[in-house]
N, C-alpha and C positions, 0 to 999 in steps of 0.2 A: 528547489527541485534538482539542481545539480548534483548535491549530495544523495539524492533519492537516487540520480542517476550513475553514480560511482557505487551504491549499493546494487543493483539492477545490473552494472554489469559484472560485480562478483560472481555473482549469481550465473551470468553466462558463460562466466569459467570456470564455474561449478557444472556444467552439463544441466542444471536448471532453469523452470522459464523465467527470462529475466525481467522480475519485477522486482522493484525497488521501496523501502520507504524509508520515513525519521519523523518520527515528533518533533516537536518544536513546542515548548515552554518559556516565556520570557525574554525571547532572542537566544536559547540552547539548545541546542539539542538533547533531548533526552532518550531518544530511544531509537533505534535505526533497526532496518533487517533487510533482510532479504530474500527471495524462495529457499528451503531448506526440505520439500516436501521429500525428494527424492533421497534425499541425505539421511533426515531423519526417516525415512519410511514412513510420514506421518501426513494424510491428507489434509493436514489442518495447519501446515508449519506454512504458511503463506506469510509473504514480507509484512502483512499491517499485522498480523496476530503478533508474529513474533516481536514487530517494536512497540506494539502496545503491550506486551510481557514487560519490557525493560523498560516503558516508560513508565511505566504503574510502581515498578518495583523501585527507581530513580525518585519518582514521589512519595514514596510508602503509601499510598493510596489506590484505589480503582477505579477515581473518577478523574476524567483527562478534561474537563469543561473551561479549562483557562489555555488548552494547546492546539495546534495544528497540525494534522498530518498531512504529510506533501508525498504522495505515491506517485510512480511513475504510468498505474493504468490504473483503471476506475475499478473501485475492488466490487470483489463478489458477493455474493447475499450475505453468504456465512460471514464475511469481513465485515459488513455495513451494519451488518445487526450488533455484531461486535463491537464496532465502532460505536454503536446507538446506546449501549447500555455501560458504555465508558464515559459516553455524555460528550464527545468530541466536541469541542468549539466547530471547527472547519475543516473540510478535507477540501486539498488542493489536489488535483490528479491532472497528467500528461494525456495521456489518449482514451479515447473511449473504448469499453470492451461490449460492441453491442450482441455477441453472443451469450455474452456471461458475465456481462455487468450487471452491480444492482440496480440501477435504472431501469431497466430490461423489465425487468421482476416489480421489485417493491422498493419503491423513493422513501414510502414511509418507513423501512427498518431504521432509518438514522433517526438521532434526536429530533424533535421539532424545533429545538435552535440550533441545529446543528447548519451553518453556512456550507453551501459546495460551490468551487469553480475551478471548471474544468479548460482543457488547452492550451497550458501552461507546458513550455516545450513540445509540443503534440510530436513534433517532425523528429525529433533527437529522441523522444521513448519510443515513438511507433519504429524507427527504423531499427531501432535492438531488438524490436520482437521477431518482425521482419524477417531480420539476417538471422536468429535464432533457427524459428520453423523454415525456412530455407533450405539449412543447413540439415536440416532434419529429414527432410522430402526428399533429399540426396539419395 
C-alpha cells in the first residue's frame, strides 16, 4: 500500500485527485498509476485502469487472476467492473469512498473470487484526500 501511496501522491502534484495504485504479481509489481484524468482529458484514466493497462501488457495477457491490486481508495463502478472481467485475485484498498464507491452501487461487478479488504492505511489515504479537496474549497 505504501507504494499505492507514493503513486497517489504524484498524483497530488499533478493537480489531480489523489488516488493511487499497483498490481502485484508474484511479489512484483507489475503495473502502477495513478489519476491522469485531468492530464489525459480522459474520464476513464483512473489510477486502477491505468495499471491494469500496464499490468495486462507486463503479462501479455488480460487476465490478472494470480495478482493483487492495492488502491489507495475503494475504486469506482467503472473500476470494479474492470477489475471483474481482468478476473482480479484481490483488491486491497485504504479508505472507503461511500459516495462513489462500488460498494455503494454493485459488490457484484467484481469477480466471484475476487477477495477484497479494506482499511489498509485508512488514516495516510484519507488524509491526502482530505488536504487535496481542502485545498480546493480554498
Amino acid at each position: 500500500m505504501w507504494e499505492a501511496l507514493k503513486e497517489a501522491s504524484a498524483a497530488y502534484g499533478e493537480d489531480e485527485v489523489p488516488v493511487g495504485a499497483v498490481i502485484v504479481c508474484n511479489g512484483k509489481i507489475i503495473g502502477r498509476g495513478h489519476n491522469m484524468t485531468e492530464r489525459l482529458g480522459d474520464p476513464t484514466a483512473h489510477a486502477e485502469m491505468i495499471a491494469i493497462t500496464a499490468a495486462t501488457q507486463s503479462l501479455g495477457g488480460k487476465y490478472l487472476d494470480k495478482c493483487s491490486l492495492y488502491v489507495t481508495v475503494e475504486p469506482c463502478p467503472m473500476c470494479a467492473a474492470a477489475l471483474g472481467w481482468a478476473q482480479i485475485s484481490e483488491i486491497v484498498y485504504g479508505a472507503d469512498d461511500p459516495k462513489r464507491g462500488f460498494s455503494g452501487y454493485s459488490p457484484s461487478l467484481l469477480h466471484p473470487r475476487t477477495l477484497v479488504r479494506k482499511g489498509i492505511l485508512t488514516n495516510d489515504c484519507s488524509l491526502l484526500m482530505s488536504e487535496f479537496f481542502r485545498e480546493k474549497r480554498k
